[in-house]
Every structure is written in C-alpha cells, then in structure tokens.
C-alpha positions in Angstrom: 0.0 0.0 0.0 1.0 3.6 -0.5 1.2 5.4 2.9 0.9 9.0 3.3 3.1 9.8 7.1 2.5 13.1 8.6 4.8 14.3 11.3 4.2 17.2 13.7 6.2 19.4 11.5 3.5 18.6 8.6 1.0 19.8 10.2 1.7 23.9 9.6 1.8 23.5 5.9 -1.0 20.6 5.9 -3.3 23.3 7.2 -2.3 26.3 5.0 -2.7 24.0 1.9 -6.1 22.6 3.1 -7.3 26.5 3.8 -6.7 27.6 0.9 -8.2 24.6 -1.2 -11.2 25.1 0.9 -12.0 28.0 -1.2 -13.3 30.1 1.7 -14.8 27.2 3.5 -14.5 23.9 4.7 -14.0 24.5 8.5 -11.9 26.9 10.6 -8.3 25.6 10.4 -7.5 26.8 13.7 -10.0 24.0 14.8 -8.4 21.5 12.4 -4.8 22.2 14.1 -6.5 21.6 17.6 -7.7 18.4 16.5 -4.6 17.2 15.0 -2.3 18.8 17.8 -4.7 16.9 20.1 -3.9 13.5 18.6 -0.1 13.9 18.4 -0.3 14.6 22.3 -2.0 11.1 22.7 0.1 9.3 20.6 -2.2 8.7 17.7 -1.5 8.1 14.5 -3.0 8.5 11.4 -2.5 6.3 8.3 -3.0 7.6 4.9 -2.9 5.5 2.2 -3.7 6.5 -1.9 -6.7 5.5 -3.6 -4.7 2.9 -6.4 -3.8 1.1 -2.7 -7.5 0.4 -1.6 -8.6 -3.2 -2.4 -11.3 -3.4 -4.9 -13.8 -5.2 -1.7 -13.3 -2.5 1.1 -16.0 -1.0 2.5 -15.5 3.1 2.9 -17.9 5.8 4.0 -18.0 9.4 4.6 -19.1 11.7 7.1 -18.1 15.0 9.4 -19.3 17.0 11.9 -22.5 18.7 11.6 -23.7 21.7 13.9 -24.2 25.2 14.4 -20.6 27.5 14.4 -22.2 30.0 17.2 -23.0 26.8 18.9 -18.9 26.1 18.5 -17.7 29.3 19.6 -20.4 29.8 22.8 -18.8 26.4 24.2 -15.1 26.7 22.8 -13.6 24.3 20.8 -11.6 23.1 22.8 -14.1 21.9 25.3 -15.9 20.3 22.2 -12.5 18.1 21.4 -12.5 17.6 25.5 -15.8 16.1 25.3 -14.9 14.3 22.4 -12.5 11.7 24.4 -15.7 10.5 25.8 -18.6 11.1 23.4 -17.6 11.8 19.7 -20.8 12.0 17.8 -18.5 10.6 14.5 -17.4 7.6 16.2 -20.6 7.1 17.5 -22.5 7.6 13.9 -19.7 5.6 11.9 -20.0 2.6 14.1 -23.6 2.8 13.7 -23.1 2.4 10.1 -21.2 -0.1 9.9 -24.3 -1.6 11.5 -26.8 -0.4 9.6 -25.1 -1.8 6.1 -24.0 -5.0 7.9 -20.0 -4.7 7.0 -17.0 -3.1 8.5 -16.0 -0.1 7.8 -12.5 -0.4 6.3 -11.8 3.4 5.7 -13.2 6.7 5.9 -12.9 9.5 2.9 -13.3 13.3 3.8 -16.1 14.7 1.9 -14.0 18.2 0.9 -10.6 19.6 1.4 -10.7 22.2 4.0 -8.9 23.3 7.2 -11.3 21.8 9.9 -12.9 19.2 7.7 -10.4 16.9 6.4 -8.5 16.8 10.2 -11.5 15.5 11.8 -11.4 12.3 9.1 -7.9 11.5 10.7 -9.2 11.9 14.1 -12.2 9.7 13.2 -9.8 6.9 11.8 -7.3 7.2 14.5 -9.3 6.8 17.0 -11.6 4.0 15.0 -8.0 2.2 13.7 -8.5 2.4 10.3 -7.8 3.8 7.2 -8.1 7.5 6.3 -8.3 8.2 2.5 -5.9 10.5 0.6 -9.0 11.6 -1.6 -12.2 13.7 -1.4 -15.3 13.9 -3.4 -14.3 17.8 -4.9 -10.8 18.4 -4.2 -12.1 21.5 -3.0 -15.1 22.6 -0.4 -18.8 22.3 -1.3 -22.0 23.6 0.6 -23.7 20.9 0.4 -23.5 17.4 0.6 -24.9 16.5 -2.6 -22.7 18.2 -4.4 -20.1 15.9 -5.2 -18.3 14.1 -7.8 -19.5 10.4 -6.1 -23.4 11.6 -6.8 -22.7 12.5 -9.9 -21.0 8.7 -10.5 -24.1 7.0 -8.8 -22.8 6.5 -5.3 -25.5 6.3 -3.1 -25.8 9.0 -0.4 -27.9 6.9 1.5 -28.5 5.2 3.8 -27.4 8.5 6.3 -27.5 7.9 9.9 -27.7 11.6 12.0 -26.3 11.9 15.2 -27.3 14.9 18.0 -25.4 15.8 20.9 -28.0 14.0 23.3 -27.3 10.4 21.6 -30.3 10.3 19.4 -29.7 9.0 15.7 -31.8 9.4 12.7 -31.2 7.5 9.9 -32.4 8.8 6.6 -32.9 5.3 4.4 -33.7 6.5 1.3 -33.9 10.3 -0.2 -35.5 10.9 -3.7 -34.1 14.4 -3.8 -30.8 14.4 -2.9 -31.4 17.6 -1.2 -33.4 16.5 1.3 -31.0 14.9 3.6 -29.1 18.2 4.2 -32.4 19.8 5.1 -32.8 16.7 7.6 -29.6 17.1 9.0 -30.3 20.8 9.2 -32.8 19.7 11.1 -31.7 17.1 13.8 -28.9 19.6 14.4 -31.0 22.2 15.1 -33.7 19.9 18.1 -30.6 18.2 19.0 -28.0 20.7 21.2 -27.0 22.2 17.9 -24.0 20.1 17.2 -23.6 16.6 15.7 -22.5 14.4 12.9 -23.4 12.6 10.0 -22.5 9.5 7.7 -23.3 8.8 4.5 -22.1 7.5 0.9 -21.1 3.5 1.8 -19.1 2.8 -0.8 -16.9 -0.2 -2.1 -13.2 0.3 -3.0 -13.8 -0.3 -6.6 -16.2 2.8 -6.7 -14.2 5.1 -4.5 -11.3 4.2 -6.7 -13.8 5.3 -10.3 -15.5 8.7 -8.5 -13.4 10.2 -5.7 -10.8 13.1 -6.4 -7.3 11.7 -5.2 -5.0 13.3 -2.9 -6.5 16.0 -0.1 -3.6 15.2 2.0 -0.4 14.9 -0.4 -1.6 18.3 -2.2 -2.9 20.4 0.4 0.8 19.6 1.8 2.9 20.4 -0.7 0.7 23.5 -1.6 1.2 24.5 2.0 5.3 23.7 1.8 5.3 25.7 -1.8 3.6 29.1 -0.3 6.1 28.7 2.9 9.1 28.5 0.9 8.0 31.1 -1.3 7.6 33.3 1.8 10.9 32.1 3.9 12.7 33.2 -0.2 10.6 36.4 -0.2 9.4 35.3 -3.4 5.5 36.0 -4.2 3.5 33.2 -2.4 0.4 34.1 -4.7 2.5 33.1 -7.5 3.8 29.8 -6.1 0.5 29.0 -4.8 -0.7 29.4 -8.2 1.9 27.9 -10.3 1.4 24.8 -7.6 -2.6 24.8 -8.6 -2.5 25.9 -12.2 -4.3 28.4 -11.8 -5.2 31.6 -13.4 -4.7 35.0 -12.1 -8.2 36.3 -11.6 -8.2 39.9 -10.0 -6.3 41.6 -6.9 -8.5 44.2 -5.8 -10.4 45.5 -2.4 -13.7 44.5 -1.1 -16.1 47.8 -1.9 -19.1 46.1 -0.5 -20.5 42.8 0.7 -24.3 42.2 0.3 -26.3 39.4 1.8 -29.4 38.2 0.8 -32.3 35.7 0.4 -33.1 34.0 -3.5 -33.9 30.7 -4.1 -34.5 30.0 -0.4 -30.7 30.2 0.7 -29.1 33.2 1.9 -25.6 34.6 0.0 -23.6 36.8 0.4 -22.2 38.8 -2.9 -18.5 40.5 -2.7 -18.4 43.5 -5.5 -14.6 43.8 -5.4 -12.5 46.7 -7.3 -9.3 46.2 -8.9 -5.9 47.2 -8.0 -2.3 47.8 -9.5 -2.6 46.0 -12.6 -6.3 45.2 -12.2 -7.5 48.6 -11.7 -10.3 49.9 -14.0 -12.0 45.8 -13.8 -14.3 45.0 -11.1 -15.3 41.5 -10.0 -18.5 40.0 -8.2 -17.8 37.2 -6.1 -20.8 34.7 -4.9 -20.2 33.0 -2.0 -22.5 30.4 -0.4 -20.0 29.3 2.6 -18.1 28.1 -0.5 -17.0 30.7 -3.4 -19.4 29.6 -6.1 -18.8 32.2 -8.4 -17.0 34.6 -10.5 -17.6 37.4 -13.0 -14.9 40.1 -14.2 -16.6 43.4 -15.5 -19.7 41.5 -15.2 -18.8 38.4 -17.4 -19.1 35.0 -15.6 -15.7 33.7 -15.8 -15.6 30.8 -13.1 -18.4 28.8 -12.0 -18.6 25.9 -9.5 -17.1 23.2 -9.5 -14.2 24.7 -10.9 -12.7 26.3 -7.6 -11.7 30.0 -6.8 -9.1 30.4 -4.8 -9.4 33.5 -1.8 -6.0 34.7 -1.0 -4.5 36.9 1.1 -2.1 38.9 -1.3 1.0 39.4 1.0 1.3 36.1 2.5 -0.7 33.5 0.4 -2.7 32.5 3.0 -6.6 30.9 2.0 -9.0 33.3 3.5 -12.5 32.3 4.9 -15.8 33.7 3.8 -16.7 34.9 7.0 -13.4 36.3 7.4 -14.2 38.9 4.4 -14.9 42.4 5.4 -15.1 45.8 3.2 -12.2 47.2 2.4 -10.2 43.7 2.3 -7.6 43.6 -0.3 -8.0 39.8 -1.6 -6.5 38.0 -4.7 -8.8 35.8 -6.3 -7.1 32.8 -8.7 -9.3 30.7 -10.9 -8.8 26.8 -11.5 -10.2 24.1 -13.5 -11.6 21.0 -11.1 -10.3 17.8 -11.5 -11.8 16.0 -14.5 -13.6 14.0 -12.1 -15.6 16.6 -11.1 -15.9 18.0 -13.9 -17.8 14.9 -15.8 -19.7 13.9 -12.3 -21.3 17.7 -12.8 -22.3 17.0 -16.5 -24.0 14.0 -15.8 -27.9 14.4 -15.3 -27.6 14.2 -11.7 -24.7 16.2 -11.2 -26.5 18.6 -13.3 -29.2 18.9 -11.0 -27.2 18.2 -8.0 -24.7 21.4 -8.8 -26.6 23.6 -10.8 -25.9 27.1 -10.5 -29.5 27.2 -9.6 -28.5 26.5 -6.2 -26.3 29.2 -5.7 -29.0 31.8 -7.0 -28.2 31.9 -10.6 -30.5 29.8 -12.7 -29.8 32.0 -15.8 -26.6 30.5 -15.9 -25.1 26.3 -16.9 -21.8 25.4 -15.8 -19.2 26.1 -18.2 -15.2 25.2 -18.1 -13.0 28.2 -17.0 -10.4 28.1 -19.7 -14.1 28.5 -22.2 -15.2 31.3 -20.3 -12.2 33.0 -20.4 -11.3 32.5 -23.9 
C-alpha cells in the first residue's frame, strides 16, 4: 500500500494548503490544528494511504461533523474536542453504520478539502483504527452534501445515519431528492443541542477508486510547503500557490461592498470587489455560499462551480474564509479548473441537477469550463 506519514512538523503546511483549497470554507483551520495537535499529544497516529492502494472489496464511507458555528464558539472548541475523548458523535455515527449496512467499515474518505474538515477524518480513523483516505469527493469545499463528484457517478448517499449531541440517531434510508438529507440534518442539528454528525455514501473500493478526487492530503501539503518556501525566499506566495494549482490570475483588488441576501430559499452573500495595481479599472462580483461559487470580471461570468476560486490573502498567500471577508479587504482571487472528475460527475444528469448554479441563486446561468469562459 502507498502510505501517506505526517509528522508534527506537517501539520503547519498541511493546514495552509487545506485553507486555501477550501476556497473560503470547509472548517476553521485553527480547529483543524487543535484536533490534529490533540492526537499527536495522545500518541495517535493517522494512516494515509492512496486511492490505487484500496482493495477493490473494502468498505468506505464518509461523514463529518454537523452543527451550528455559534453553537462552537459559545462552548469553545476546545471543550468540544475535550468532550470528544468520551462522546464523539463521529465515532458514534460511523459505528452505527457499519451496523446499519452490515459490513466493516475499512476506511473513511473526507467529503472536501478544507482546514477543519479533512483533520476530523484523521481523528475519526485514528481513533476507530482504520484507514483514512488521501482523496475527497471535490478536491475543493462544497456547501452541500450532494454536491459531489460520487453523486454524480451514482454513489449512493444513502443510507445516512444523523447523530445529536443528546445520543439520538436518525437515519435517513432512502432520499428521492438528494437535497433532502441536508435539510434533515439541518434539522436534527437544530432539536438536538445544535451540534452533531453525519454518515453517509457507503461505498466499495472499486467505486471510491472510479469517483473520488485523489489526494486531499499529499496536495494540500505540498501546496502549503510551496507558499512557505515562497515566503521564507521572499518570493511572491500568490505566484507559487498558483503555479502549484495551475491556476489563473483572476483579480487583486479591495472589497467595496458585501451584500447578503435571500433568492432561491438560501441566503448569499455577494463581494463586489474593485481592482488594483494592474487590475484597476475591472471590477469583480464574487458569490459566495460558505463556498466561493462564483466569479464574474466586469460582469462576465468567468468561473463557476465546480471549478474552484481560490481567496487569497495577497501578501502572504494564505486561503482566507468567507466569514473572514470584510469591506475594504484587499483579496486575490485565482481561478482553476476542477479535476476532470468533477468535472464529468457535474455534466452528468444528476450532477447537473445536483450542482446547478440554480442552487447558488443563478439559474440564468449552466456550468461552463473556466479556460471557455475565459477564452
């Protein structure tokens, strides 16, 4: 098998590679470093192996923590991960579906890259003594957990066992819009102490090996060593982050404004940005739904999702968060095509319907390839 090790000194540039392929989501990675910092003090370990390693008959599944981030910060994080050496919803809902489907669960996959979100996968596996995956369903952070290159392959998001904070578990068997168990899970989180965790897409190692993005770990580390050497050489990290992502150069230019509101029944928030230096006299508009969903220079749609954009701060190449963005922050945006997984998981019917711009707030527009847009 090909392993994956991670040290204590891998875990700086781990997290600055998963933040910024989070692309303004995918958990806070100052949680994600007290998670992993947390393990290393215990003596766990994590074991990473790549998808060509996974036998064809292994049983993997998905899953992460669910819950409300006021919730979170009202009780600290750190008193969450305390709790967690006695009750951790994750363990908890993972054994229960290795129950439910009537198999051991041989590994667990993160759903996304992102700082808070791929660390609790190692805790989970560590702590469970399997295998954690070096793979994701985007390569990048989603809102929502249909959205993924697996459903648009025909993985199976259910059955999806829901676990509260009280010890209660819902298990949704069966969903005809995939939809609908977010808005369950929304749900249980919300009657059940407002933090939790979920399971869901049991899959085989042949499938995970035909639908799931590879690497989370390996290139959300050596992104992370590339902007810290760029930094240490006072070269420009923006550059080596991008040369490391082949990405494009999108705009660097200053939050004027950010509006949120209410259209299609989710709330987003909308960054009109003004350029600078080179980029002044273009304007961007940047939709963000947790995730950044889209992009359009002088009002021209130029990236859409899947294909990520990248939120960077320009001085140090570090991946911002949505929340984090305030007016009057100077940001770099870079645009990137997805991995060609994604990409043909969101042109199939249900990845159509599954990641439709629709469900960002922009039905007038169908996804597109970057490098076509920006011909």
């Amino acid at each position: 098998m090909s392993h994956l090790t991670l040290t204590r000194d891998d875990v700086e540039p781990l997290l600055e590679g998963l933040a910024i392929l989070g692309t303004g989501g995918g958990g806070n990675p100052n949680w994600g470093r007290l998670i992993l910092e947390n393990d290393l003090t215990r003596g766990r370990t994590w074991n990473i192996v790549s998808l060509d390693s996974v036998p064809d008959d292994w049983t993997i599944v998905c899953g992460g923590m669910m819950g409300s981030v006021k919730a979170i910060e009202s009780i600290g994080f750190d008193k969450v991960l305390e709790g967690w050496e006695t009750d951790f919803p994750l363990l908890r809902v993972t054994r229960y579906m290795g129950e439910l489907i009537g198999r051991r669960v041989d590994a667990m996959v993160p759903f996304e890259a992102g700082g808070l979100n791929s660390p609790i996968v190692l805790t989970l596996a560590a702590r469970m003594g399997i295998t954690a995956i070096d793979g994701d369903a985007l390569g990048r952070s989603a809102p929502e957990t249909q959205m993924t290159s697996w459903h648009g392959h025909g993985v199976e998001i259910t059955p999806m066992p829901l676990a509260d904070s009280y010890g209660n578990i819902v298990v949704v068997s069966k969903a005809v819009e995939p939809t609908y168990v977010d808005e369950i899970g929304r749900w249980v989180v919300t009657k059940g102490g407002c933090l939790g965790a979920n399971n869901h897409h049991p899959m085989t190692g042949a499938q995970l090996k035909q639908t799931t993005v590879p690497g989370t770990f390996s290139r959300a580390l050596g992104l992370g060593r590339a902007v810290y050497a760029a930094r240490a050489e006072e070269r420009d990290p923006v550059r080596a982050a991008a040369d490391f992502l082949g990405a494009r150069h999108l705009i660097f230019g200053r939050i004027e404004s950010l509006r949120e509101e209410e259209r299609t029944g989710f709330y987003f928030t909308t960054a009109q940005i003004t350029g600078l230096g080179a980029d002044a006299g273009h304007t961007a508009q940047l939709t963000i739904k947790n995730e950044a969903m889209l992009c359009a220079l002088d009002e021209r749609p130029v990236t859409i999702f899947p294909d990520p954009i990248y939120l960077l701060e320009p001085q140090t190449g570090r991946g911002l968060m949505s929340i984090e963005l305030t007016a009057g922050h100077v940001i770099t945006l870079l645009g990137a095509p997805a991995h060609p997984r994604l990409r043909a998981a969101a042109q199939t019917d249900a990845g159509r319907a599954a990641m439709s711009p629709t469900r960002f707030g922009h039905p007038d527009l169908i996804y597109r390839p970057m490098e076509e847009l920006l011909s």
